[in-house]
N, C-alpha and C positions, 0 to 999 in steps of 0.2 A: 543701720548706722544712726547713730543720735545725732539731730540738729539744733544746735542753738535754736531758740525761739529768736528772731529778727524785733526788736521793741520799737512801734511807731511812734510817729511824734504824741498821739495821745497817749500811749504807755506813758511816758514821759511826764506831761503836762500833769496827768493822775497823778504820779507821785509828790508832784507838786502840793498836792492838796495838803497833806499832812503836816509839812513845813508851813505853812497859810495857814492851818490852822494853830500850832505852835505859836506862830507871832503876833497874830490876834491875841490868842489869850494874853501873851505876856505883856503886850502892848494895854490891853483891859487890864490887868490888874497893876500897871506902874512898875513891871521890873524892866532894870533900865538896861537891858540886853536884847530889845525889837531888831537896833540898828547891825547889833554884832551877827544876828540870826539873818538879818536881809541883806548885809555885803556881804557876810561870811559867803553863804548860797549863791548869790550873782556872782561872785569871784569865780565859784568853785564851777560853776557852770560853762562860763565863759572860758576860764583857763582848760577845762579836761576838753572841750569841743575845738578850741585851737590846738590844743595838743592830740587828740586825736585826726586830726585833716594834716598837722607835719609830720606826726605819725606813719601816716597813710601814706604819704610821700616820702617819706625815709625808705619804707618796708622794698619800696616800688625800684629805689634808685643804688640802695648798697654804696652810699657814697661815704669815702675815707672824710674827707674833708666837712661833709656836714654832719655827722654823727658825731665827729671831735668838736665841732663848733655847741653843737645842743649840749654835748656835755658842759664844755666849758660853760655855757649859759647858766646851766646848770647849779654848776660849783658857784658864780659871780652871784646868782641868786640865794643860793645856802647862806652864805658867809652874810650876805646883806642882812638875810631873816636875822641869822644869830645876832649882831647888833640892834635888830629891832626889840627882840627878844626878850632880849637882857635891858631890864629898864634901869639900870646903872649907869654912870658914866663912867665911860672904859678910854683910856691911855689909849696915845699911838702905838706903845709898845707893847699893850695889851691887845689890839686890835690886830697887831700884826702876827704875834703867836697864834690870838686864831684862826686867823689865816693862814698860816704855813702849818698848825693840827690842822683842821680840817681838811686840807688838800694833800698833806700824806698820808693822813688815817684814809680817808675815803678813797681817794683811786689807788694807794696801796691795797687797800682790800680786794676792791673791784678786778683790777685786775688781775690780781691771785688768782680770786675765782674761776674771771672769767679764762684765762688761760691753764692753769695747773688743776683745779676742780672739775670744770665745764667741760674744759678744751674745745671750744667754740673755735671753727675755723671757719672762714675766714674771725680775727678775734674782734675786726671793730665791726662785726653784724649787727646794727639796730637793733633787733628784734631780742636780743639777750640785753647790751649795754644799758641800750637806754631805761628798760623799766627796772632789771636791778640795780642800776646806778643810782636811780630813780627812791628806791624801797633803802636804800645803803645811805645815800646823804642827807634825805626824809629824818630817819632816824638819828643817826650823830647829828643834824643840827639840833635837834630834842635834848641830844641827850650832853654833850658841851653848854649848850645855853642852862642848860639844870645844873650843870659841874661850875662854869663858873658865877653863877648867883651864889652859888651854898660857899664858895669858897671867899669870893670878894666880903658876904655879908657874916661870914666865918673870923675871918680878919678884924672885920669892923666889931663885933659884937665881943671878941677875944682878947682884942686891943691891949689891956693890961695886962691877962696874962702871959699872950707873949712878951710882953717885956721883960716880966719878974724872969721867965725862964732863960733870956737873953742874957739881963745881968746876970744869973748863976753861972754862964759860958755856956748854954746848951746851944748849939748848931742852930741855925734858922727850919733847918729841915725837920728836926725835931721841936722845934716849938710850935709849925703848923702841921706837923703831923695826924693829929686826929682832926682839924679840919680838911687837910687832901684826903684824907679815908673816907670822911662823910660826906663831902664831895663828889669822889668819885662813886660812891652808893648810892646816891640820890641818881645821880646820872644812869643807871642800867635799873634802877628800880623799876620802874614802868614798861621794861624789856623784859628784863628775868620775868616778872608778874604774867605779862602774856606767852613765852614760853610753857613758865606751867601748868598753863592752861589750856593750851595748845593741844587741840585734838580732843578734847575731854570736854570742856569749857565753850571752846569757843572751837569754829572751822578756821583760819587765818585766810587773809586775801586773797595770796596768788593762788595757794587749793582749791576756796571756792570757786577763783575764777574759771583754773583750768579745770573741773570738773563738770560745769555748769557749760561750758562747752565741747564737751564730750568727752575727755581725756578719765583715761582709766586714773582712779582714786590711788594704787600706789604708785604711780609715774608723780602725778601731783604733789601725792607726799614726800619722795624724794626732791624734787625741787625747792617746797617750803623748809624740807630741812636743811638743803644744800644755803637758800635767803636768811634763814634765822641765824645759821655760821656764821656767813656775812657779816649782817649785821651787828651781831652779836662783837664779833671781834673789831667791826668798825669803830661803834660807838666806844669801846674801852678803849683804843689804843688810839682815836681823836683825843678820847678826853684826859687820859694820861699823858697822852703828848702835852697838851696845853697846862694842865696841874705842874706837872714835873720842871716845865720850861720857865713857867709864869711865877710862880711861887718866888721865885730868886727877884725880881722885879720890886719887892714889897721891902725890898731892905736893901743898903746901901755896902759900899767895901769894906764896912769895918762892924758889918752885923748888926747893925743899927734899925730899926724900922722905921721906915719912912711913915710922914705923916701924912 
């Protein structure tokens, strides 16, 4: 039977080297990305080692109440990013559609899966939610904060032409139409991309992961394909939520475009 190799702390510390030397160079030659290379990494360090130790104490305790708690943290933190994100300044009523996309795109999906695909029982087990919830709201925050840049800077850039279209009486829906199309194609472009590459290209996460600790290669693949569903359908049907709701927002009762 195959055993994970166990990585000590010096496995670890070694990998290190690589990044150290990464931000030297670029710190030697003046590109001004040292700082985003050295919090980036200490973030990342720090957050997947406290996430792995409540991890550890999830697997341990099967609790309803704290698995619903990490998610919601979860979602409170998505939504944050997206605002950070988007270096726009977005409305209250813009901020609040992405908050009610994001929280029905994503735990609608989530729980599809996890109950009608999976059929995980018990359905709130840790051990499923948390990392596909995890790999599911990752993504749609990506891929919303991609949909609404293209569409805000869509509007702004279009500006007259949706008017002229207004004044001939065309529908507001049809004057930013080819901006929600391109929109929402910026937003799954960097999804689709890795799909078709998927397996050919590149191995995808959760296969190397469950491979690399010992799980037969097509169990694995049924899994990543079961994640990329997911996602797949999260990220479009967040960012469609939000296009479709939001778009109305930009113009007034009488078809007007706000300024």
């Amino acid at each position: 039977m195959y055993e994970l190799r166990n990585l000590n702390f010096l496995n670890i510390l070694i990998g290190y080297i690589l990044i150290a030397g990464v931000y030297l160079f670029v710190k030697w030659k003046g590109i001004s990305s040292e700082k985003l290379i050295a919090v980036s990494t200490l973030r990342m360090t720090f957050q997947l080692i406290l996430a792995g130790y409540v991890l550890e104490y999830l697997f341990t305790t099967h609790s309803l109440f704290l698995t619903l708690l990490i998610l919601a943290i979860m979602e409170i933190v998505a939504i944050f990013n997206i605002f950070r994100i988007v270096e726009l300044d977005l409305s209250r009523k813009l901020k609040s559609t992405i908050t009610f996309s994001i929280l029905l795109g994503t735990l609608g999906c989530l729980f599809f899966f996890i109950l009608f695909v999976i059929g995980q029982k018990p359905w709130f087990h840790p051990r499923y939610l948390i990392p596909i919830g995890g790999m599911i709201m990752g993504n749609s925050t990506n891929g919303i904060a991609l949909g609404i840049t293209n569409l805000l800077k869509g509007i702004d850039e279009k500006h007259e032409r949706i008017e002229a279209l207004l004044m001939m009486g065309a529908h507001p829906y049809k004057a930013v139409k080819d901006i929600i199309n391109g929109a929402f194609s910026s937003s799954i472009l960097p999804l689709t991309n890795s799909m078709i590459g998927a397996g050919i290209v590149v191995l995808p996460g959760m296969m190397t992961g469950q491979i690399l600790s010992g799980e037969s290669p097509l169990i694995a693949i049924k899994y990543q394909i079961i994640v990329y569903l997911g996602i797949i359908a999260s990220v479009s049907i967040t960012t469609l939520l939000f296009l479709f709701t939001s778009y109305k927002s930009f113009f007034n009762k009488h078809w007007q475009l706000l300024e």
